[in-house]
N, C-alpha and C positions, 0 to 999 in steps of 0.2 A: 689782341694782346700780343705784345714781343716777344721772341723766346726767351728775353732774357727778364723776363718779369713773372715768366709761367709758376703758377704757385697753388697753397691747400685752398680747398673749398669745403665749407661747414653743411650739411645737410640741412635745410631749411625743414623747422619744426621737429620731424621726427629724432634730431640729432644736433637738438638745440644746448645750447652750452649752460643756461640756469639747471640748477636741481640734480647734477649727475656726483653729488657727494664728497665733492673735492676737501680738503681741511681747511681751518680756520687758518694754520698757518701761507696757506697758498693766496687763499686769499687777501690775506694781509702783504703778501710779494707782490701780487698783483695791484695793489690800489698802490703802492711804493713805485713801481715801475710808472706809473700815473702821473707821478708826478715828480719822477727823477728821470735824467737823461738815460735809456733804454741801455743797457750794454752789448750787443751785437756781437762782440770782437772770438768769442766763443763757437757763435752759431752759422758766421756767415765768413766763408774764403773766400776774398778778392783776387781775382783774375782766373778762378775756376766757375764760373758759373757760364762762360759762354761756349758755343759747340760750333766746329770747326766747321767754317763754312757753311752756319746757318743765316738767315739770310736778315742782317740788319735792319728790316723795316717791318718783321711778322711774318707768320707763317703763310698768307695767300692776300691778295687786294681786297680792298673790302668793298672796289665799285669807286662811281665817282663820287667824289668828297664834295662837299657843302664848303661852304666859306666858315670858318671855326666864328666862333665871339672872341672878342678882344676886351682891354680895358679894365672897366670895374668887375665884368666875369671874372676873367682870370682872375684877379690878387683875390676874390673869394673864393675861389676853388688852392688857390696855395695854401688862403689858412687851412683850411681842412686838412686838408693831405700832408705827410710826414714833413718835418720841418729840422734845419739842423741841429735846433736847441732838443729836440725830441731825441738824437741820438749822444751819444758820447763823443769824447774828443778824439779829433784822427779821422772822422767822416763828415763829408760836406752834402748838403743835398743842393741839386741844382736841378733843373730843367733837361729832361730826357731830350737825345734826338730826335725830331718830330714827335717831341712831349704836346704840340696842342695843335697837331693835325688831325683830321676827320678821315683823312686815309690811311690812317692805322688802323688797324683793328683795336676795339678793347675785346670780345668775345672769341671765342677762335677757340674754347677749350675741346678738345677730342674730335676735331674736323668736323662740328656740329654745323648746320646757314642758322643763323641768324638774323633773321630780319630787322630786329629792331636796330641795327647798325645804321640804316639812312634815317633813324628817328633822333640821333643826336645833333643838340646844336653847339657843342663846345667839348671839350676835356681838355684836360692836361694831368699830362704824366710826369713825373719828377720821383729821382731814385738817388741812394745815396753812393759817396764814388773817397776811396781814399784818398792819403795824402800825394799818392802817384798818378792821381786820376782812374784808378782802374773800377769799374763797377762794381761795389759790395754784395750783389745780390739782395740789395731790398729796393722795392720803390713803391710809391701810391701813383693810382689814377684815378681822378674825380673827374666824371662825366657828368653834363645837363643834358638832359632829353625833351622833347616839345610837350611831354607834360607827365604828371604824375602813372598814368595809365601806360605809357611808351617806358619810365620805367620800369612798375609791375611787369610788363612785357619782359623787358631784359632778364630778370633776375630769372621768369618763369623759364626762358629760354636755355639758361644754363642751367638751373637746376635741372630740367628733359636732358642737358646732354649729358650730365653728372648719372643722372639714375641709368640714359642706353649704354654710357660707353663700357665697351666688354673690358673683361680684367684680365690680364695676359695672353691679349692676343694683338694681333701687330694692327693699326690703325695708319692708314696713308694717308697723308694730308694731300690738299689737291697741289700741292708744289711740290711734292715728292720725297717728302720724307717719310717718317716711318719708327715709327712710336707704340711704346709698349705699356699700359700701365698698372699698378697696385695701389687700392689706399688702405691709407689707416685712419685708426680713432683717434681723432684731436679735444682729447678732455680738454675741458678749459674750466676757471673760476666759478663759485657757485654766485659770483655775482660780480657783474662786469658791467660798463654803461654801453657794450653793443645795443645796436637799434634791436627792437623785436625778436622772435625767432621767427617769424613769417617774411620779416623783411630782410634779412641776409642767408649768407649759403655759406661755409667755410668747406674747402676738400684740402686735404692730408694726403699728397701721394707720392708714390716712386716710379720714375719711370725708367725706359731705355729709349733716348731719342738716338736714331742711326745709331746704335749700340754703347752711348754714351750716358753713363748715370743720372741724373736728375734726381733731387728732392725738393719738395716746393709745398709752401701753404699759400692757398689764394680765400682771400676773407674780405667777400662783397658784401657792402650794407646800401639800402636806399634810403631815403628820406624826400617825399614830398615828389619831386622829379629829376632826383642825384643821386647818384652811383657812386660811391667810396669803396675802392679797392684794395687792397693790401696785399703786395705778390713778395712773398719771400722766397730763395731758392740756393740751395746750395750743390755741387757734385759730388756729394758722398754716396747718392744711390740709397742710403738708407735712413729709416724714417725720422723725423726732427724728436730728439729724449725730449722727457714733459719738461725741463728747465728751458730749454732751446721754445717750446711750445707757449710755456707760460709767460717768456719776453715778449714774446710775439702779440698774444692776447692782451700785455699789457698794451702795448702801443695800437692794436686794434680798439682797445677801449678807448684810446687817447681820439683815435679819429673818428669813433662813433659819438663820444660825445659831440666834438667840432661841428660836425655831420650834423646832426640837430639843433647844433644854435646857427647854423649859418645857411644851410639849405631852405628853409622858407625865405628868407631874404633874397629868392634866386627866382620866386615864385610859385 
């Protein structure tokens, strides 16, 4: 994962987003953001979400890359993942740099290994960028893995590194930086089309990268042998308010549903 996609992660099961009491009215914002262009312009600063001098391509190598897939992959992993019609006017989504390389990292959260990294065969990352080109602080990555099991792998990977990583205390990455972090509760709707609660992870946190604020929600779903990410992130250092929270979940709903009509067609 890039530093500039680092975002919340939902606790898989125990801090599942059904049943936590939310109101009728939230709900009803929620299924409206479903199916209206998402409003952003609130929650996310363009040209504050990147840290001076980190390093454009992730936090450390992730090893030698595979050859990605091409062709009919890719335009089914675009549909899934954020789309421009999905956001409001004033932001474009395009195609990340080295959006569908294999030697990006997608896993990278709290200087965790990850293995199941040489078990994918394709991603693409794509984020949305204003009218200046400057990055908005959102983007999706949808990964294919060599099969359903290499995903369960993934998820299970980061959820282990969500439950060790310590809460304020300094974290070194092996490229040298130097990371601090806090999470919170990301309530969400009492009824959203995310995949399962055993099949996603959503984390809520704040960090201090090299003494630089960070706030980010990262919200991975799988289906079948596909990885749907959603990294939102902005520099205010403190935690996203439940309106900021509940945009988010809307358009997470938006790609969990995608994410199940189009991930078995992938295998």
């Amino acid at each position: 994962m890039r530093a500039s996609r680092l975002v919340a992660l939902g606790l898989v099961a125990s801090l599942g987003l059904a049943g936590c009491g939310l109101t009728d009215a939230r709900d009803a914002a929620l299924a409206n953001a479903r199916v209206k262009p998402v409003d952003l312009a609130s929650a996310l600063r363009p040209g504050l979400v990147g840290v001076p001098g980190y390093p454009a391509t992730g936090w450390e190598a992730s090893g030698t890359a595979p050859t990605p897939a091409t062709g009919g992959v890719q335009a089914t992993l675009a549909r899934i993942g954020v789309t421009t019609a999905d956001l409001t006017t004033g932001l474009t989504v395009k195609t990340m740099p080295d959006g569908t390389s294999l030697g990006i990292p997608t896993l990278d959260f709290c200087n965790a290994t990850y293995p199941s990294e040489s078990l994918r065969t394709a991603r693409l990352q794509r984020g949305a960028y204003d009218a200046q080109g400057a990055y908005a602080g959102l983007s999706t990555e949808v990964v294919v893995y060599q099969d359903a099991a290499a995903a369960q792998q993934a998820l299970a990977e980061v959820t282990a590194a969500r439950l060790a990583c310590p809460v304020g205390k300094a974290v070194h990455t092996r490229d040298g930086h130097t990371i601090s972090f806090a999470f919170h509760p990301a309530p969400g709707p009492t009824s959203t089309p995310l995949v399962p609660a055993a099949d996603r992870l959503i984390i809520h946190t704040t960090m201090q990268v090299d003494g630089n604020p960070q706030t980010a929600l990262l919200v991975y779903q799988i289906d079948g042998r596909v990885l749907a990410a959603m990294y939102a992130m902005d520099a205010s250092g403190k935690p996203f308010p439940q309106a900021t929270l509940d945009a988010f979940f809307g358009l997470a709903g938006l790609i969990g549903t995608r994410l199940q009509q189009y991930a078995p067609s992938l295998g």
